[in-house]
C-alpha positions as CSV (number, residue, x, y, z in Angstrom):
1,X,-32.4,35.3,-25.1
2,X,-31.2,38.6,-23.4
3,X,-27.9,39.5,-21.4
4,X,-25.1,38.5,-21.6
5,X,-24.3,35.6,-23.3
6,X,-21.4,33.9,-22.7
7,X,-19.3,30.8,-24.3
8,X,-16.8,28.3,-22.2
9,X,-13.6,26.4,-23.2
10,X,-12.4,23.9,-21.0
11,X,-16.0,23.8,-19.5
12,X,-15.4,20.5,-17.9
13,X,-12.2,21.2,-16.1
14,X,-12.4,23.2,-12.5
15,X,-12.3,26.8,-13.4
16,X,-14.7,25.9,-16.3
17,X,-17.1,23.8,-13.5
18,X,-17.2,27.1,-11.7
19,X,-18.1,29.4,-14.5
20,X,-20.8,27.2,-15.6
21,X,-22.3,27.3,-11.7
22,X,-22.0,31.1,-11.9
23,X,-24.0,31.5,-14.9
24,X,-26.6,29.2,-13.7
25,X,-26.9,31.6,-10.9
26,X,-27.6,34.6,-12.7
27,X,-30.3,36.1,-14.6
28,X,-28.5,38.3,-16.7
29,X,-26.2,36.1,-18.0
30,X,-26.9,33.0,-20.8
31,X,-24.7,29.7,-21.8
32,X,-24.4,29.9,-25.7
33,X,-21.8,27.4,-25.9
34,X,-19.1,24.9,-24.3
35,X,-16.2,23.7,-25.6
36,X,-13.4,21.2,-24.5
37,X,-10.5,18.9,-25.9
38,X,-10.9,16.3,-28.0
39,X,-11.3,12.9,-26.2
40,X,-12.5,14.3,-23.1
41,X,-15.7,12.0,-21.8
42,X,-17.5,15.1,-21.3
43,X,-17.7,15.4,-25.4
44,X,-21.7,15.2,-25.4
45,X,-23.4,15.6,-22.0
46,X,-25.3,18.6,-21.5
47,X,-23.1,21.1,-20.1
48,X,-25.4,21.8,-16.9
49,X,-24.9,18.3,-15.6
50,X,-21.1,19.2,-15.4
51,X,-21.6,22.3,-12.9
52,X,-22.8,19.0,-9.9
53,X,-24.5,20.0,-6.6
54,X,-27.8,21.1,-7.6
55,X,-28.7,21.4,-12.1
56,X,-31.5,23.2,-13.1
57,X,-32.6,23.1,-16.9
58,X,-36.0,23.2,-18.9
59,X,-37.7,20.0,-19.3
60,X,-40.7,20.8,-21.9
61,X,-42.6,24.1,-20.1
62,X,-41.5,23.3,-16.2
63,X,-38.1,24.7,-14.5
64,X,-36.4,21.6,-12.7
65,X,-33.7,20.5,-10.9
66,X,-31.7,17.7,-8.9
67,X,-29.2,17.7,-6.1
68,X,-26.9,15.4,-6.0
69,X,-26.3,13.5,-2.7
70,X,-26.3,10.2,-1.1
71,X,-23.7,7.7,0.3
72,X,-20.2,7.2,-1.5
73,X,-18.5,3.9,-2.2
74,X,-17.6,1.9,0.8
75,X,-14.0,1.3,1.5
76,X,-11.3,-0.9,3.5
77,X,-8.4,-0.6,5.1
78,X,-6.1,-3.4,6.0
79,X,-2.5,-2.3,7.4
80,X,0.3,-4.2,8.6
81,X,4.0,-3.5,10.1
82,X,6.4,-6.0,8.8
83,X,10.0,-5.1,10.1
84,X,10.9,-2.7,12.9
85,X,7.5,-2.0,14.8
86,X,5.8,-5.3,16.4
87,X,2.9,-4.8,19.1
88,X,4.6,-2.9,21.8
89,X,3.5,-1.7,25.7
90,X,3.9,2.0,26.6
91,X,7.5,1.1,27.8
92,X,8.8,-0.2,25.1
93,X,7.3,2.5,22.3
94,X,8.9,5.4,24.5
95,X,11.8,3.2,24.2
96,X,12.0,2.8,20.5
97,X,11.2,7.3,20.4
98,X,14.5,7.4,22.2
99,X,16.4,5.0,19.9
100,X,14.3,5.2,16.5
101,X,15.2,2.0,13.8
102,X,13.9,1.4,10.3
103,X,10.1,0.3,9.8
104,X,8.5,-1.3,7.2
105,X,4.7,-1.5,6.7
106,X,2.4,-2.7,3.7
107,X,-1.1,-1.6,3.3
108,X,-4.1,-2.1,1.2
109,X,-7.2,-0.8,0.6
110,X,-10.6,-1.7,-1.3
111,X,-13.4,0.2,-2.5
112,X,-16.6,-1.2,-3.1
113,X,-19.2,0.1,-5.8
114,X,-21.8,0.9,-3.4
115,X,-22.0,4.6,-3.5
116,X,-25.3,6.3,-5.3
117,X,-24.6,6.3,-9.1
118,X,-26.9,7.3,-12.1
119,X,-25.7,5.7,-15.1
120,X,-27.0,8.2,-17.0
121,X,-24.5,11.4,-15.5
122,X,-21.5,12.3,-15.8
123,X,-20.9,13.2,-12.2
124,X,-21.9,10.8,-9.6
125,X,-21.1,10.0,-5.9
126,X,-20.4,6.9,-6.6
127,X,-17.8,5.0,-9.2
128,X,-19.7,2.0,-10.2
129,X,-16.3,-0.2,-9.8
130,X,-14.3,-1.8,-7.5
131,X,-11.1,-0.9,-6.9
132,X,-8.0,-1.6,-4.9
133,X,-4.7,-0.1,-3.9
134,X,-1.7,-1.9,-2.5
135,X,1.1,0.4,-1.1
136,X,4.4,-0.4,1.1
137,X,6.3,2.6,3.3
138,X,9.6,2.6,4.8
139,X,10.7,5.2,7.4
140,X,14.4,5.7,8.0
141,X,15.9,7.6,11.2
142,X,18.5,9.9,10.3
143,X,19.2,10.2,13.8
144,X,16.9,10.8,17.3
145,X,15.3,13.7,15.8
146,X,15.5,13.6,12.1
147,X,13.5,11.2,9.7
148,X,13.4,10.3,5.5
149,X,10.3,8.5,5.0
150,X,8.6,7.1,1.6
151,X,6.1,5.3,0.4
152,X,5.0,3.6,-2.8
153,X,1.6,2.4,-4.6
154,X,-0.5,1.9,-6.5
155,X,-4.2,2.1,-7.6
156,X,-6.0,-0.4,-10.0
157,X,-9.5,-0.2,-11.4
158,X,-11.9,-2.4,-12.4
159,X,-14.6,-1.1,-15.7
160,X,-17.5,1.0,-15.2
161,X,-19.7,-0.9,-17.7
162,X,-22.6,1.9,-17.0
163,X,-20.9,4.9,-18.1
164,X,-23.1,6.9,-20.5
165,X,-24.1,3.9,-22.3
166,X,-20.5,2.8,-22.7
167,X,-17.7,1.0,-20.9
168,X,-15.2,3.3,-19.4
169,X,-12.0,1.5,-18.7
170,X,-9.3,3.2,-16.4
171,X,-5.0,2.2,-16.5
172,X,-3.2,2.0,-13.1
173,X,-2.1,4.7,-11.2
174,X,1.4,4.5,-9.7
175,X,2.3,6.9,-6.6
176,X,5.4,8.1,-4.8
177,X,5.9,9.9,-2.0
178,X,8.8,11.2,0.1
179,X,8.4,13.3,3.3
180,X,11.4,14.5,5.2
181,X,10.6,14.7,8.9
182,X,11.9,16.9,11.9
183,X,10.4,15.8,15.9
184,X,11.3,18.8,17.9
185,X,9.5,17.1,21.2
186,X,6.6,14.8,21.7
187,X,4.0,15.4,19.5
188,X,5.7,18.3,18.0
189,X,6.8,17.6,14.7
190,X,7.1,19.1,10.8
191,X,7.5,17.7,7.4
192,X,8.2,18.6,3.8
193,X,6.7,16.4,1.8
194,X,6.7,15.9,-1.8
195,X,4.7,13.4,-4.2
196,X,4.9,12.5,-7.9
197,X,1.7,10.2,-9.4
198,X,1.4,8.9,-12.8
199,X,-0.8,7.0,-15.5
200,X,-4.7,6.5,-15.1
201,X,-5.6,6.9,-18.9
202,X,-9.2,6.6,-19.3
203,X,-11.0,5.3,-22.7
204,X,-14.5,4.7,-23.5
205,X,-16.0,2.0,-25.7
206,X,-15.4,4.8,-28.6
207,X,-12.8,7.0,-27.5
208,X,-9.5,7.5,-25.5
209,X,-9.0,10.1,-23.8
210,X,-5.6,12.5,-23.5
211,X,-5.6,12.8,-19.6
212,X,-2.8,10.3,-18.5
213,X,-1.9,11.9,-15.2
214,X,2.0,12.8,-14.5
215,X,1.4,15.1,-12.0
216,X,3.3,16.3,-8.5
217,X,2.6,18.1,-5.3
218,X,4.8,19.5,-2.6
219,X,3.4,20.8,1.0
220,X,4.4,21.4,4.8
221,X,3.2,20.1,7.8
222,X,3.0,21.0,10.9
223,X,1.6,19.0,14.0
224,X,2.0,20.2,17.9
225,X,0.2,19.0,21.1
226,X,-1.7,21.1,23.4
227,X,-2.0,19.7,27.2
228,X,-1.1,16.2,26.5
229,X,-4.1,15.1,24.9
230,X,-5.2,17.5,22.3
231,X,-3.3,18.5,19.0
232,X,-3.3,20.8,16.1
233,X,-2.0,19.8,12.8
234,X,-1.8,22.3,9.8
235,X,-1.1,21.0,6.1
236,X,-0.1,23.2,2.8
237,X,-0.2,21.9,-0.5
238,X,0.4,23.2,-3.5
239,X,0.9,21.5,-7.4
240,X,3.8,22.0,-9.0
241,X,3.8,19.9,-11.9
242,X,0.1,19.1,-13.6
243,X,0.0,17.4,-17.2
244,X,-3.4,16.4,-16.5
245,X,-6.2,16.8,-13.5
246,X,-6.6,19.1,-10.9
247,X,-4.1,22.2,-10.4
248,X,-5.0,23.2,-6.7
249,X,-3.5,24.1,-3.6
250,X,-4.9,23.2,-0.6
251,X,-4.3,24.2,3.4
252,X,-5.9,22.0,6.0
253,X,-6.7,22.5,9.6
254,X,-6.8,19.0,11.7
255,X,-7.8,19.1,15.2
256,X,-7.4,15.6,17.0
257,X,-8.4,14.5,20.7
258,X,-6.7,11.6,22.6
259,X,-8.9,8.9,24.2
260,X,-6.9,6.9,26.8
């Protein structure tokens, strides 16, 4: 072994996924160790199957690798407005812009197991579970041009009974979120938008993990038209709070085309 050879803490976490990826990259440059808290599921798996995309390793004499791709989990959306926005003509939804009113809408969503999984990985396209979220939102006019709008839900998971050769279990994960709205003209808008999630404790067959998420983001919007039909939407977001999870901030671009 030559170079230098380097040793990760917190290898399973994002920074700790990157470093891994750059040492596998390099010639000069060995993994002598990896190291992360105790109850993490990662406790065990060969660190080069946490770096995903593409893991190369040693089997016997022979350099291999694998790339990981294929089709995620299938998933449904059912939506429905129950006060304050029935099925309305072109009249009628300019009228209601003009004089907004209170709308309430309920919402849920199922995934289906059917992405590609490998029960023998640690990352994998697909989650091996069903799941479901059920969520309600309410949006409140302020007045003709101002808007408080929030929304809550939450996330439950069935068991991965493939996970490493053990049955990972998953808790609920509640979410709230609250977005305060400014329409300058039609289709020119902005928001500040702020969103606090909690729970999702995972546990093994053997073990229980410390990563119970209570966790919050806050981000801008910004969405304006451009000759009638076309539209540009821009999106910051940034954590602010992070007990467990990802830490990111995020800025999205979102162009969107009108068919009449």
């Amino acid at each position: 072994m030559s170079g230098t050879r380097v040793a990760i803490t917190g290898a399973a976490g994002r920074m700790g996924r990157q470093l891994l990826t750059a040492i596998a990259d390099r010639d000069d440059t060995s993994l002598v160790g990896a190291v992360d808290a105790q109850g993490q599921p990662s406790i065990g798996v060969d660190a080069s199957v946490l770096s995903g995309g593409t893991t190369t390793g040693v089997i016997g004499s022979e350099l291999s690798q694998f790339d990981v791709s294929g089709f995620g989990d299938f998933r449904a959306l059912l939506s429905i407005n129950l006060i304050g926005a029935p099925s309305m003509n072109i009249e009628e939804f300019r009228e209601l812009r003009l004089n907004p009113r209170p709308i309430l809408g309920a919402s849920l969503m199922m995934v289906a197991p059917t992405g590609q999984y490998d029960a023998n990985r640690l990352i994998n396209i697909g989650t091996n579970r069903w799941a479901m979220r059920a969520r309600m939102g309410y949006s409140h006019p302020l007045n003709s041009k101002w808007f408080l709008e929030t929304s809550a839900g939450v996330w439950f998971f069935a068991d991965n009974d493939e996970f490493l050769g053990e049955t990972r279990k998953q808790d609920p994960v509640g979410a709230i979120d609250f977005s305060l709205i400014r329409r300058f003209s039609p289709g020119f808008w902005g928001s500040l938008d702020l969103n606090y999630y909690f729970g999702g404790r995972t546990a093994t067959s053997s073990n229980t993990s410390e990563d119970i998420q209570r966790n919050s983001l806050v981000g801008l919007t910004v969405a304006f038209p451009i000759k009638g039909r076309h539209a540009i939407r821009v999106s910051f977001n940034r954590g602010v709070v992070t007990k467990s999870g990802g830490d990111f901030t995020t800025f999205l671009l979102t162009y969107a085309f009108v068919i009449k």
